[in-house]
N, C-alpha and C positions, 0 to 999 in steps of 0.2 A: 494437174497434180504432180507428174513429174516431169520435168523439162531439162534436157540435153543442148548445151548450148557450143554451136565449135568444135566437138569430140572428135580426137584423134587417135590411133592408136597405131604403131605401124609395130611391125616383131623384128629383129635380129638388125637391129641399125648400125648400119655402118660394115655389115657383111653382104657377102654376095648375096647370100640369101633374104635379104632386105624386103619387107613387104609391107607397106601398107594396108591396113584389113580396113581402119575407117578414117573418111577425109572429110573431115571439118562438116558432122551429124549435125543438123539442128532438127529434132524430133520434143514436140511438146503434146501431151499423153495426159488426156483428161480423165476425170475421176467415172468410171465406170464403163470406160472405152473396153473396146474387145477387138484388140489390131491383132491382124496376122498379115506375119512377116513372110514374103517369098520374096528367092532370090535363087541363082545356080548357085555352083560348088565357088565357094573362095570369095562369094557376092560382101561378104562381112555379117549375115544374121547371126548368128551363135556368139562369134566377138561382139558385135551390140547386148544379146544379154547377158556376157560376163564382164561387160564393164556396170550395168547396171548392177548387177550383182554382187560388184565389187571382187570379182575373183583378177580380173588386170586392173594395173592402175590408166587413166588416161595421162598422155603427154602434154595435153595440152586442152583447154575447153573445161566448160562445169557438166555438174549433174546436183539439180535441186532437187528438193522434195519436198515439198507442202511448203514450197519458202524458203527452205531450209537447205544449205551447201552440204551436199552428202561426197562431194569429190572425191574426198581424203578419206573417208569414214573406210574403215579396213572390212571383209569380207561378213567375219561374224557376226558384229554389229547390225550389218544390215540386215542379216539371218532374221530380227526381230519384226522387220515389218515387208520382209519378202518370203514368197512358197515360190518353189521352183518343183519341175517335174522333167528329170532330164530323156534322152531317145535311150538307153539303156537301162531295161528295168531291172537289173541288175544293183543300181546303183539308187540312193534315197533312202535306203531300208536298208535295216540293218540283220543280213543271213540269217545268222546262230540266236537271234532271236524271237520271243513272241509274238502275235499280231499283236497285242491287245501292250506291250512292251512294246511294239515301235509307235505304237499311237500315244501312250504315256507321253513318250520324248517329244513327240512332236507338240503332244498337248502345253507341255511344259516350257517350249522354246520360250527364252526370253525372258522368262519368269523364274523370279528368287529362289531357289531351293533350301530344302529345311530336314532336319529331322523328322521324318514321322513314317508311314507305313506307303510301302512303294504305291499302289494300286487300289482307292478307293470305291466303295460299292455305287457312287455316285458317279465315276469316272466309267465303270466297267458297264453301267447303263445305256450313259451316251454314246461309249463305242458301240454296243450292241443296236442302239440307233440308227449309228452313221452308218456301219458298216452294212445292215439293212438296204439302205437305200441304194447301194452299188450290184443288192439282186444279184451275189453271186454265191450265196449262202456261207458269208464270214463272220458269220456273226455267231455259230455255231463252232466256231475252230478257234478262240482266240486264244489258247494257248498254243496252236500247231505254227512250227517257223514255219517264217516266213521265207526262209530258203525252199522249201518245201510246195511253194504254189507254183502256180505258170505262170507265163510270161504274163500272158493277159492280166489275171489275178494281182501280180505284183506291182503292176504300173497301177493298173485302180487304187490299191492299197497306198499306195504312195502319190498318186492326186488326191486321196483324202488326206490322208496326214499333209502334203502341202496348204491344204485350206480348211482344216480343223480350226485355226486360232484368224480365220477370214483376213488374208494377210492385205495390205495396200494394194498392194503387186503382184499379179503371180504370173508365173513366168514358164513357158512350155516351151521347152527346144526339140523339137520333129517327136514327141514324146511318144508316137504313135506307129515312128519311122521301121521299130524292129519286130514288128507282131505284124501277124497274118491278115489276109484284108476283115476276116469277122471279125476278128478279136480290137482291131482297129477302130473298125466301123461301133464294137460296143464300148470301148473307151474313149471315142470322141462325142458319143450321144450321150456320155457320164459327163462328159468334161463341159458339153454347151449346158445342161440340166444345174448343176453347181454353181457354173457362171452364173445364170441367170437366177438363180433361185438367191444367192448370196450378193447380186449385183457387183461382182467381182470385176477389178479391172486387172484385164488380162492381155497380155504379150504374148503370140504362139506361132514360133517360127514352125515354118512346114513348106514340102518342096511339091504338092500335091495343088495343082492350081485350080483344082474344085472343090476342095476344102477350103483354100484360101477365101475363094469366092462367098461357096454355103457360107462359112461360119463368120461371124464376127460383123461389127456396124464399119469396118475400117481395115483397108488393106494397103498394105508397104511394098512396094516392092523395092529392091538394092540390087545394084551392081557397081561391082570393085570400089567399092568402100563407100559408097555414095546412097542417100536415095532418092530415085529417080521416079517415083510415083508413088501417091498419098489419094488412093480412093477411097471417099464416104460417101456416106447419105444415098441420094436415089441411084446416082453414080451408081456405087456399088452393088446395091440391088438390083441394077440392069444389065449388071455384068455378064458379058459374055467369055469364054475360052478365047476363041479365035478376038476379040474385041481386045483382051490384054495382052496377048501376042501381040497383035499389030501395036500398041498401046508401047511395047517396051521396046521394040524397033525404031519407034519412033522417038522416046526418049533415050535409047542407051547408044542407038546411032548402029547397034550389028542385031544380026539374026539370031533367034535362040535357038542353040547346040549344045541345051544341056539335058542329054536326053535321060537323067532320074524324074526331069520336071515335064520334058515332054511326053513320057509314057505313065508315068502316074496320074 
């Protein structure tokens, strides 16, 4: 569904500070795939989902989509058929406003706007819905901002609005990285529940290599702009810890030392 062909990106060319983040990506991402991406610090996962995402442009290489050259296509645009869920819940939602107001927006992405009454009684149902199914009683607050929830609270709220309008794509970058290991452990069992429930194809960068493992039919892993291992199928369900340790040794050629990935 979406294929990466030759993708490059390097930052600050032609200064000291010169870096390569990705070297000539060929990643092709079927339609209901659930890859998670590990990699140490500077591996290039995050740079892989903001060139999809269209927040950099590439230097060089495509990015299709159903067929379709989305290279050039600018950031917003692509807003219409990508949900992204970034590591700072902080961010995706908008403070000074309602719950049931930032599910509006998201319900609306993409879609023509018009004269008529902000917030329909039809609309304020299915949040009451969604918001059910996240079992963290939001569905009873949906005027209270959303500055106003926890950490926990705010990231759930913002994977639904990322997959309220079930985008092609959706995109998790360590989404889970800045919340406590509960609050973690109940945002990633919202996040495989949605996936599957919706048959979402989903991208979920994360530095935790038994999440990598648990979750998804498909695991990436990258180093320095490269990647150096694509496991699926039984492959991956026999995966062991110690088995993709030696696994990346053997492809990246050094020992892992990045110890965010080795103590989580």
């Amino acid at each position: 569904m979406i294929k990466l062909e030759n993708v490059c990106k390097t930052f600050n060319i032609n200064t000291i500070n010169e870096k390569k983040a990705l070297n000539n990506i060929n990643l092709s991402i079927e339609s209901g795939d659930f890859i998670t991406v590990i990699g140490g610090n500077g591996a290039g996962k995050s740079t892989l989902l903001n060139l999809i995402a269209g927040v950099y442009p590439c230097e060089s290489g495509a990015i299709t989509l159903d067929g379709s050259d989305i290279t050039t296509e600018p950031e917003y645009k692509r807003a219409k058929f990508l949900g992204r869920v970034f590591q700072d819940p902080m961010m995706g939602t908008a403070a000074d406003m309602g719950i049931e107001e930032n599910l509006a927006m998201a319900f609306r992405r993409g879609k023509k706007r018009g004269l008529h009454w902000g917030i329909s009684h039809e609309e304020r149902t299915l949040y009451k819905e969604k918001l059910k199914t996240l079992d963290l009683g939001l569905e009873t607050r949906l005027s209270s901002k959303v500055g106003l929830l926890s950490g926990g609270q705010r990231q759930a709220l913002t994977l639904l609005m990322a997959t309220l309008q079930r985008p092609k794509l959706l995109l998790l970058d360590e989404h889970t990285a800045a919340l406590d290991p509960k609050t973690a452990k109940k945002v990633l069992e919202l996040t495989d529940s949605i996936v599957k429930r919706d048959s979402l194809t989903t991208l979920m960068v994360t530095h935790n290599m038994k999440d990598a493992i648990r979750m998804g039919n498909r695991l990436i892993m990258m180093h320095e702009g490269r990647i150096i291992l694509d496991i699926k199928g039984k492959d991956k369900e026999n995966l062991q810890i110690k088995e993709l340790l030696d696994m990346f040794e053997s492809a990246s050629g050094n020992t892992m030392d990045n110890d965010r990935m080795l103590l989580s």
